[in-house]
C-alpha positions in Angstrom: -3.4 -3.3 0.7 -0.9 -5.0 2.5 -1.2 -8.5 4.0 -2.3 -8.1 7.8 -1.6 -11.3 10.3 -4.4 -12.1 12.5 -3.5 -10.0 15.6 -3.5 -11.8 19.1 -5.8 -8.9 20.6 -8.5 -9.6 18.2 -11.9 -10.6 19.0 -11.7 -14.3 20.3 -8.4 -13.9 20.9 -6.8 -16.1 24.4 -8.3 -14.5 27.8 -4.8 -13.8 28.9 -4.4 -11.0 26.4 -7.5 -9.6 27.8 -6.5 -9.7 31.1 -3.0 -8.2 30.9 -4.5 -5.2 28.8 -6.3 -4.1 32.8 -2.6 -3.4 34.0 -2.0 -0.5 31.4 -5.9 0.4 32.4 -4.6 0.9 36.1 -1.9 3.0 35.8 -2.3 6.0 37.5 -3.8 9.3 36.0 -1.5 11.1 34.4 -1.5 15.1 35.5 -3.0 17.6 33.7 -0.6 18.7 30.1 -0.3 22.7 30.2 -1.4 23.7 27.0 2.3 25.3 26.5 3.5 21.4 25.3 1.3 21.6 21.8 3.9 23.4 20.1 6.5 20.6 21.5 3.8 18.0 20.6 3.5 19.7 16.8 7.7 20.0 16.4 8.0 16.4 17.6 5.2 15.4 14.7 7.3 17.0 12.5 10.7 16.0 13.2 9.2 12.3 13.5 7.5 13.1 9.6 10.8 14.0 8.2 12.6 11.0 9.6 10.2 9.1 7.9 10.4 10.5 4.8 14.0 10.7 4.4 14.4 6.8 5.3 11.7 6.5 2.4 13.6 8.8 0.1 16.5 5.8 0.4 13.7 3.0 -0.4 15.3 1.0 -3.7 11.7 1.1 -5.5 11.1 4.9 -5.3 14.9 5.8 -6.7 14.2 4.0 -9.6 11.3 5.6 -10.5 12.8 8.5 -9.9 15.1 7.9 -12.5 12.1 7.0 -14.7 10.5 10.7 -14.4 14.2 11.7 -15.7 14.7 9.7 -18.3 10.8 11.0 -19.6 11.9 14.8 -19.4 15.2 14.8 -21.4 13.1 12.3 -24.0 10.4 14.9 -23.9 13.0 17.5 -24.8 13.6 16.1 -27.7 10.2 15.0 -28.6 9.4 18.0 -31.3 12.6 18.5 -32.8 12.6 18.5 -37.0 13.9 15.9 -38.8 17.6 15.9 -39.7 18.0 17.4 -42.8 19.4 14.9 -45.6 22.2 15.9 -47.7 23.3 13.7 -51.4 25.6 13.9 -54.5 25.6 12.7 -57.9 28.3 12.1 -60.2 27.7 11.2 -64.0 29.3 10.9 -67.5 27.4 11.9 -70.6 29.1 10.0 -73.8 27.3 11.7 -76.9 27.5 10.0 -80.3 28.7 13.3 -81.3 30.5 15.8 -79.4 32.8 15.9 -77.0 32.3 13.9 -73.4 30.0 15.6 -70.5 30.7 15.0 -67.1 27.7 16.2 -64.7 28.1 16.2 -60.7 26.1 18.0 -57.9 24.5 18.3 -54.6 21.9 18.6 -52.9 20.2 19.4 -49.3 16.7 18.7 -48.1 15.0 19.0 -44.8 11.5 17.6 -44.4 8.5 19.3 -42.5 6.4 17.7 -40.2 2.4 17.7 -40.9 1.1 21.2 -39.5 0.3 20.7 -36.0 2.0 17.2 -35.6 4.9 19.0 -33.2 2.5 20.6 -31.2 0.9 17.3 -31.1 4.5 15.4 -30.4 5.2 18.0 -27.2 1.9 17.4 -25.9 2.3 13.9 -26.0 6.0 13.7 -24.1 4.8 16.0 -21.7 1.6 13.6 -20.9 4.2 10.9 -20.4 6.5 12.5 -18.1 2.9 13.7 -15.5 1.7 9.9 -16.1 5.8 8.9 -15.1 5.6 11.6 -12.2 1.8 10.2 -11.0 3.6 6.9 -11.1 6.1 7.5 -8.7 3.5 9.8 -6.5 1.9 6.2 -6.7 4.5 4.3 -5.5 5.6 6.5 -3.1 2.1 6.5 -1.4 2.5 2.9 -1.5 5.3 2.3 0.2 4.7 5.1 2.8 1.4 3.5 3.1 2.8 -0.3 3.6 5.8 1.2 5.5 3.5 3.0 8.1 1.1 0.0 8.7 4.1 -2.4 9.3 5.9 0.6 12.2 2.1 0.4 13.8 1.7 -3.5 13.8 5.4 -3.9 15.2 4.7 -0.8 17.6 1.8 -2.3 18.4 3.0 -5.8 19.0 6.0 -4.3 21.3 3.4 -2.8 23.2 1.4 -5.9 23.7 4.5 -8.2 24.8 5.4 -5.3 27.4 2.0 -6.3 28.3 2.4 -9.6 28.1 5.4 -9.4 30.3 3.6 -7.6 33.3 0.7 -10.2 32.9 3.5 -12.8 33.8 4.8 -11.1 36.5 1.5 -10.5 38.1 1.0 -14.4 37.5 4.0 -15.7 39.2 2.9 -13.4 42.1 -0.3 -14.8 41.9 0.7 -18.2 42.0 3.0 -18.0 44.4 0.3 -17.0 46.7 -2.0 -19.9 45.6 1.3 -22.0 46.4 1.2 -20.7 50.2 -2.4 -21.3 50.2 -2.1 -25.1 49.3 0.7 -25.1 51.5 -1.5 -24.1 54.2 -4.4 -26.2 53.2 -6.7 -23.3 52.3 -7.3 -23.7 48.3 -7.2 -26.8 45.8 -4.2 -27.7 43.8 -6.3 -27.4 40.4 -6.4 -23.5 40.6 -2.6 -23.1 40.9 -2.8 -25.8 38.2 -5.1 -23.2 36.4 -2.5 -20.6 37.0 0.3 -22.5 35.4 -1.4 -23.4 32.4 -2.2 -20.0 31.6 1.7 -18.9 32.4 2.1 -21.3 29.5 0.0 -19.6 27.2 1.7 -16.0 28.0 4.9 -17.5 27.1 3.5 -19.1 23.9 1.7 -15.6 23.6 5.1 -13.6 24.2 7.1 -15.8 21.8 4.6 -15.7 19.0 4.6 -11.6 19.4 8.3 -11.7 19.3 7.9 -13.8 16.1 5.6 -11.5 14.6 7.7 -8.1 15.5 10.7 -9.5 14.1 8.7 -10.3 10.5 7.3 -6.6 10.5 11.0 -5.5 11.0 12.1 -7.7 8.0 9.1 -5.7 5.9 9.6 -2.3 7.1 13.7 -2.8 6.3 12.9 -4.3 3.2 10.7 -2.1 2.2 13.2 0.8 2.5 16.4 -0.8 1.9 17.8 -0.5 5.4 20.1 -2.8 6.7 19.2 -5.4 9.2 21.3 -3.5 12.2 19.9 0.0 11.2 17.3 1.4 13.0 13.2 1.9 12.1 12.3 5.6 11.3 8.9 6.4 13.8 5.0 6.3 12.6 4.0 9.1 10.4 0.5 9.5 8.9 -1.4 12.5 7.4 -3.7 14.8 8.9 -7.1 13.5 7.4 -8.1 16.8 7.6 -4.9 18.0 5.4 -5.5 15.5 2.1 -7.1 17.9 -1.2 -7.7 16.2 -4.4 -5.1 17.6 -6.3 -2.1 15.5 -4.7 -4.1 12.5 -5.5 -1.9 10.5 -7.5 -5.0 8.3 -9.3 -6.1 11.9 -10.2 -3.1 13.0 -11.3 -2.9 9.7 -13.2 -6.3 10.1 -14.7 -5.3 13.5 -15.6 -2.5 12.7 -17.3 -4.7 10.3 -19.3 -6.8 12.9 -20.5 -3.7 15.2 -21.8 -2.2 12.0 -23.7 -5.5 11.6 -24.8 -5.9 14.9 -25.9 -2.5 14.9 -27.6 -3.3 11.6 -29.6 -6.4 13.1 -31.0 -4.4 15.8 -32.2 -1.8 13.7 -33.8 -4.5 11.5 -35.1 -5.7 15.3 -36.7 -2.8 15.6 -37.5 -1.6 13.0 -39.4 -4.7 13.9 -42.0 -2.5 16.8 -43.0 0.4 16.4 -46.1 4.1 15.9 -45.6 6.4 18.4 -47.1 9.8 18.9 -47.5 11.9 21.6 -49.5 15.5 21.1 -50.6 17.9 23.0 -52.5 20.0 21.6 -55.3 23.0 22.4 -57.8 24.6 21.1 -60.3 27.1 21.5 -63.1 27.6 20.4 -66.2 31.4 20.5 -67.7 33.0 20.1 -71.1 35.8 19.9 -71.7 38.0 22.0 -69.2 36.8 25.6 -70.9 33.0 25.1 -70.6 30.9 24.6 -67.7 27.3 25.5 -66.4 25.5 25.8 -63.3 22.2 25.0 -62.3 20.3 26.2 -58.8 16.9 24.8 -58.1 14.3 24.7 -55.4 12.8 21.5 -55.0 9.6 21.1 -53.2 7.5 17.6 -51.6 3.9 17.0 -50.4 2.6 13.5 -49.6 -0.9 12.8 -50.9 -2.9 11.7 -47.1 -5.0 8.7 -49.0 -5.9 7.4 -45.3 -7.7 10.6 -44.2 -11.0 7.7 -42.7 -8.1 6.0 -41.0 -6.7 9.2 -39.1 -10.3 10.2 -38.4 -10.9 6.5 -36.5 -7.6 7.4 -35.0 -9.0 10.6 -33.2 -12.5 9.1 -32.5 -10.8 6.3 -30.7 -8.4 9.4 -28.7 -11.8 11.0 -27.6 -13.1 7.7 -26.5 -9.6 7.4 -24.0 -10.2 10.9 -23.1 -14.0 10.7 -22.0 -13.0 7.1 -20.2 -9.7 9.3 -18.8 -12.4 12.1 -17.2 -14.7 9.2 -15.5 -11.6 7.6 -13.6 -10.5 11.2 -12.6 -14.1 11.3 -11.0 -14.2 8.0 -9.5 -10.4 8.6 -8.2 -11.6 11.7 -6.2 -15.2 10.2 -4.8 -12.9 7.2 -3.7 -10.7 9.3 -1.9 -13.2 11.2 0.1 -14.7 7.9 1.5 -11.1 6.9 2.4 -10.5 9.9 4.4 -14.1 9.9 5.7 -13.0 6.3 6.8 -10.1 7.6 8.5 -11.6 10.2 10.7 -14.3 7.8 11.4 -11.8 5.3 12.5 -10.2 8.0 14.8 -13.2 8.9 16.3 -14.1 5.4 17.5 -10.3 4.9 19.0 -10.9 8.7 21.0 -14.4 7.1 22.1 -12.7 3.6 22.7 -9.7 5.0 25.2 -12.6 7.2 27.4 -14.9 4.1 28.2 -11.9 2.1 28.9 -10.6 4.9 31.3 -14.3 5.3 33.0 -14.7 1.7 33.1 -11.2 0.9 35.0 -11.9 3.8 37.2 -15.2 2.4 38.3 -13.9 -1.0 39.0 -10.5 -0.8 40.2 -12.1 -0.4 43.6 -13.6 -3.8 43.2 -10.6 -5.5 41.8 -8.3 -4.0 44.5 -11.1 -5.8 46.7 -11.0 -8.9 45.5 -7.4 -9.2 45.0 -7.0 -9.0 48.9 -9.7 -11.5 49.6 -7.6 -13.9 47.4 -5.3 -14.4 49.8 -7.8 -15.5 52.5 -9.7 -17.9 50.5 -12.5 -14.9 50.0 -12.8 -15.0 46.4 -11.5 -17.2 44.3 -8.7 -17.7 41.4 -11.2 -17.9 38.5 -13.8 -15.0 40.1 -10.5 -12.6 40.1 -9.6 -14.1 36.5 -13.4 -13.2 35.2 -13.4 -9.5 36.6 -10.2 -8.6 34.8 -11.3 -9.6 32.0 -14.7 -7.1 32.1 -12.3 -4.9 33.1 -9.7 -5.9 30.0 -12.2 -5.8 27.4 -12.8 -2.5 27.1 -9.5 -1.4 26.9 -8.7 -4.3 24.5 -11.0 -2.5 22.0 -9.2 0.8 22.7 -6.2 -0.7 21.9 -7.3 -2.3 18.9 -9.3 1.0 17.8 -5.9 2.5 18.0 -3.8 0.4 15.9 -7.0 0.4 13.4 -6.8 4.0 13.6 -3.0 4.4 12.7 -3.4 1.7 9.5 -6.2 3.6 8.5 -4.9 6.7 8.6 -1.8 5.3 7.3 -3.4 4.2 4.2 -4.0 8.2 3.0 -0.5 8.2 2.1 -1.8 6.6 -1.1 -3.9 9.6 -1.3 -1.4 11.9 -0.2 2.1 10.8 -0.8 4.8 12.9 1.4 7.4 15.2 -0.9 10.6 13.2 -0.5 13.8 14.6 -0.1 16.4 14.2 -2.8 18.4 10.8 -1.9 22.2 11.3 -0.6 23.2 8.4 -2.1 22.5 5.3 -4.7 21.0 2.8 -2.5 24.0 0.6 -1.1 23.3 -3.4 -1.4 22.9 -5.1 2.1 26.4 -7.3 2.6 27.0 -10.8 1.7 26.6 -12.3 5.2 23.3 -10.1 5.7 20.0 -12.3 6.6 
């Protein structure tokens, strides 16, 4: 899992960040959606999924393991293929102590035979490696969507907060500037506009440190994918918990195409018990003179002698071993999964429960705080009791905020369980220029 930085809304985080949080919290009530707008909701999921997955497709990483899950298909067409046959000659001289001269020349042609079953064994075996090269780049690809997805929610979600941040300033300087009139008037102490200032401090400490961080989940979203620096990010996509089977589990998928490699080593290993053969055919001719000359046609026939047959049975024993080991990860791989997606809707849950309370709480105090904001201004309440109400009222909706951008990393962490189907890539990925950051 990706590295997270500590995010400023966390628990303990500065009370400013709690307090701006209670402006988003007052916003008026939105009207009623007509359930016509889920079918717009579902085609603008969509059309946010595929921009997402087509400025993956482009990511430098994934096209070369692409390339990898080639290059293990056209060697896997080639895996079983016989021998090449051998071809030879022979020229010789024959100098009797009596008799005239001989002079003997042939050829010959032999192809050799694989052990019975050792092709079948060979297929089997490329065929593992190109599933174990395709779980690979299902792998990598859930990976990177994974990573790719968390960084687009932190940076979304450290926008959001320095829009936030922003308003919090504004309602400051408002605030102060009323504290300033107050002072002015002699109706309130110099140490709470004092108080005020030092907290406008901290918001622009605040904002500068979000900008900071936005701009270094840019930098790992675009280098993640290859983009350049002026090119824009592709929106958050994540998959429907409820969507995610076990088969397009790529550490399934890996642990299944253990078991066939395993499988088609044990057979080899069988295999290679069996004798070699190989059959040829041979002539030859035998010449004196100019008048006289014979020919000879002959069948030749090979068998190695399998001395090592405790050897090749080790050999298979140890391919059953990988296979049984290959069936436990598949079955560790799928219980792992279901706790991630249980995780997930878990996590969703709590952000849904999260975003009510904070609506019921604001609603119930905003009442109050419209109060005491007007008492501010004649010396009725003061600067700090104002401060300490917003943030009961912040609170709450600080945990909905952070329930959501929990809820969005874990969700976007299935994509290691369910890694999106990629388009094919347009183009070899293009390196950034020379004067590129």
């Amino acid at each position: 899992m990706p590295y997270r930085l500590p995010h400023p809304l966390a628990r303990g985080a500065v009370v400013p960040f709690l307090v701006a949080c209670v402006w988003a919290a007052d916003a008026p009530p939105q009207p009623p959606v007509d359930p016509g707008p889920a079918a717009a909701a579902t085609q603008e999921a969509d059309a946010a999924l595929r921009l997402f997955c087509a400025a993956l497709a482009q990511a430098p990483a994934i096209a070369a393991a692409r390339f990898r899950v080639v290059a293990a298909e056209r060697a896997a067409g080639a895996a079983d293929l016989l021998p090449d046959p051998m071809i030879g000659g022979d020229l010789g001289r024959m100098r009797p102590r009596m008799g005239e001269s001989m002079t003997m020349y042939g050829a010959m042609v032999e192809q050799s035979l694989p052990r019975w079953g050792e092709r079948e064994a060979m297929r089997r075996n490329a065929l593992a490696q190109v599933d174990l090269e395709a779980a690979g780049v299902a792998a990598l690809i859930g990976e990177h969507a994974a990573e790719v997805a968390v960084g687009i929610a932190e940076w979304n979600a450290d926008g959001d907060t320095l829009v936030l941040v922003n308003q919090m300033r504004e309602r400051l300087d408002a605030l102060r500037d009323i504290m300033r009139a107050r002072v002015a008037a002699g109706g309130a102490m110099l140490g709470e506009v004092l108080a005020l200032d030092s907290k406008a401090q901290q918001l622009e400490v605040q904002a500068a440190d979000l900008t900071r961080r936005q701009a270094d989940a840019l930098a790992m979203v675009r280098g993640r994918l290859g983009l350049r620096p002026d090119a824009p990010l592709p929106p958050f996509a994540a998959p429907d918990p409820a969507a995610i089977t076990d088969a397009g589990n790529p550490m399934a998928r890996t642990a299944a195409a253990m078991l066939s490699e395993a499988q088609a080593m044990e057979r080899e290993a069988q295999a290679r018990g069996n004798p070699e053969t190989a059959v040829g055919l041979a002539w030859e001719r035998e010449a004196v003179g100019t008048m006289e000359q014979s020919d000879t046609f002959s069948l030749t026939f090979r068998m190695s002698l399998p001395i090592h047959r405790r050897a090749y049975r080790d050999a298979a024993d140890a391919a059953r071993a990988r296979a049984r080991a290959a069936r436990h990860e598949a079955s560790g791989a799928l219980w792992m999964a279901r706790s991630q997606v249980g995780r997930a809707q878990r996590a969703l849950a709590q952000a849904q429960l999260a975003e009510r309370a904070a609506e019921d709480i604001a609603a119930r105090t905003r009442s109050e705080y419209d109060a005491v904001i007007r008492q501010v201004g004649s010396g009725g309440a003061s600067v700090m009791a104002t401060l300490d109400l917003l943030d009961r009222i912040a609170e709450s909706g600080m945990s909905a905020i952070m329930a959501r951008l929990d809820s969005r990393m874990a969700v976007a962490e299935l994509w290691r369980l369910a890694p999106p189907e990629l388009p094919a890539a347009d183009t070899d990925h293009q390196h950034p220029r020379a004067n590129s950051p």
